[in-house]
Residue, then its C-alpha position, 0 to 999 in steps of 0.5 A: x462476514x460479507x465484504x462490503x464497500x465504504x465512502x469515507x468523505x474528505x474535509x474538501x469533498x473528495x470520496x475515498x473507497x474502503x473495502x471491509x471486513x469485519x467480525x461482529x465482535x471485533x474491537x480492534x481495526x487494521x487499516x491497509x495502504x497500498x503502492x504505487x501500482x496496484x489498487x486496494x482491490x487487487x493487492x489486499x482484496x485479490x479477487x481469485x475465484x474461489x480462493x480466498x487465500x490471496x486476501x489479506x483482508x480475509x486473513x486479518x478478519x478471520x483473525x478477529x479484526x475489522x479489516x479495511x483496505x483504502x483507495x488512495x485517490x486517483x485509485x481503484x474506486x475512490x475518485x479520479x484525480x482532475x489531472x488525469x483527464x488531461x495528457x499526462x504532459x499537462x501537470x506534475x505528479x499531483x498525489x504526493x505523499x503530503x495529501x495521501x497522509x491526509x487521507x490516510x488520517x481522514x479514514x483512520x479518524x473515521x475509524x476510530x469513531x468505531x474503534x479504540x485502537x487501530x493498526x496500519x500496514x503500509x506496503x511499498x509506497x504505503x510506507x511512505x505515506x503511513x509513515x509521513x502520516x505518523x510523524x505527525x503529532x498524536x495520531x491516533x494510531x496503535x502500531x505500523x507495519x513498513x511492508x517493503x518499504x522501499x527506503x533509500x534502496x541502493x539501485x539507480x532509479x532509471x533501473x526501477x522506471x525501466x522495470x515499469x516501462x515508463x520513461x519519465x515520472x514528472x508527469x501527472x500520470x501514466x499508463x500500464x499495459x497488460x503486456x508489460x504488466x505480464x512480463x515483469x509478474x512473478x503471480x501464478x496466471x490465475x492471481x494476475x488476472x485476478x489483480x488485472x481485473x481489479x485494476x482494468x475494472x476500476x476507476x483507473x481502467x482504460x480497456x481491458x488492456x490498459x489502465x492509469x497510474x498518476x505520478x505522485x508515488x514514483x516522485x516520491x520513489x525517486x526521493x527516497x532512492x536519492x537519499x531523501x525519502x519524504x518520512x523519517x522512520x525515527x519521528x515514528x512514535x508506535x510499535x513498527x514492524x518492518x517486514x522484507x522478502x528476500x528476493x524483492x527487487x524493488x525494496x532491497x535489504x540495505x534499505x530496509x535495515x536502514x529503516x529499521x535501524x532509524x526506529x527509535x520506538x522500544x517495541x520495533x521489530x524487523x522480520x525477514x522471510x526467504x524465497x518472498x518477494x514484493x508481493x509477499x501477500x500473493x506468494x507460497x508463504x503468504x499466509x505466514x506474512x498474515x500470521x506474523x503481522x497479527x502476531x505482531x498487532x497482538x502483543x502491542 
């Protein structure tokens, strides 16, 4: 199995990115969204040099299913958002999750001129945007993984922004640096710079040591640590699995267990791991988070 790039196109012209993998025999496809931060590249797609471990896109292909991990606009090589040629100052946050869970349904439409069923796993904001995208009548969707999805968590968000080293999100984007990125990761250096590179390399890059993040996800981070997440879990008509790590900072246990609890799918299931963080899919227990999300995509 090769992996390979697609361009999916939008019904208004806009080219979104698609990492694959595919066995030649697969008749099932999982889609993965990704956050806020980190691009599909460096969070589904972890390019460490010979180790292919950190994939998850290797790890459900070698699974038996077609992998796919998308580019959110404004993300990794799918295209630029117009607002982020301008200073940061000029627009609001300009990809919110409204036009992220159109996207989401352009290439799962795009998907399913291959394939009778399809499975999503939304990480961080990928929750967010999945599950706006599946509250909306048929989608043509067979279950949902909410990956830390950071629902009502019951933090004070200027905490969260802090953490980014950001000062406001009601801008149209803004920038990451390596040196704040460095002392807020927990990855083993040789994963950081794997992701690092993903990000610097792409089409967010600015230099080797800085790249962009538009806005959109942080409002929509702030909503829901208001108390007014932009999705109800309990307009979700799928299997849902909600999956949390027990030392992740950013999607607490309260707030997972409230989106699990809004769940009112039969086959819903809740999966907590100890010693797991955010990033459940570089961690020690990595290849465990692979085996129970395709476990879980079997039996529905």
């Amino acid at each position: 199995m090769n992996l390979t790039q697609n361009d999916v196109t939008t019904p208004d012209g806009a080219m979104l990115n698609v990492w694959e993998r595919s066995p030649d025999d697969a008749d099932e496809a999982v889609l993965f969204v990704h956050g806020i931060i980190t691009n599909a590249r460096g969070l589904f797609v972890t390019p460490v040099e010979d180790d292919t471990s950190y994939s998850w896109v290797h790890g459900a292909s070698e699974r038996g299913r077609a992998a796919f991990a998308m580019d959110q606009r404004g993300y990794g090589d799918s295209d630029q958002l117009p607002e982020m040629d301008e200073p940061p100052e000029a627009n609001g946050p300009p990809n919110r999750a409204t036009q992220a869970a159109d996207d989401i349904g352009t290439v799962v439409d795009w998907l399913g001129e291959e394939f009778d069923t399809v499975h999503l796993v939304g990480v961080s904001w990928g929750s967010h945007t999945c599950g706006h995208y599946l509250a909306r009548a048929d989608a043509p969707v067979d279950s949902l993984v909410h990956c830390a999805p950071v629902y009502k968590p019951a933090y004070d968000f200027q905490i969260a922004l802090d953490a980014l080293g950001i000062d406001d999100y009601d801008v149209g984007w803004f920038e990451q640096d390596r040196e704040t990125v460095r002392a807020r990761s927990g990855h083993p250096d040789h994963v950081f710079e794997a992701i690092w590179k993903s990000q610097v390399e792409s089409n967010q890059g600015i230099d080797d040591d800085r790249f962009k993040v538009q806005a959109g996800g942080i409002a929509d981070w702030a909503d829901s640590t208001a108390g007014d997440p932009v999705w109800d879990p309990a307009d979700i008509d799928v299997p849902t699995m909600v999956f949390y790590g027990s030392e992740d900072q950013i999607a607490d246990r309260q707030g997972s267990l409230a989106c699990f609890d809004r769940l009112t799918h039969p086959d819903s299931e809740y999966v907590e791991l100890a010693g797991v963080d955010h990033y459940m899919m570089h961690g020690e227990r990595r290849q465990e988070v692979f085996e129970l999300t395709s476990d879980f995509q079997d039996r529905v």
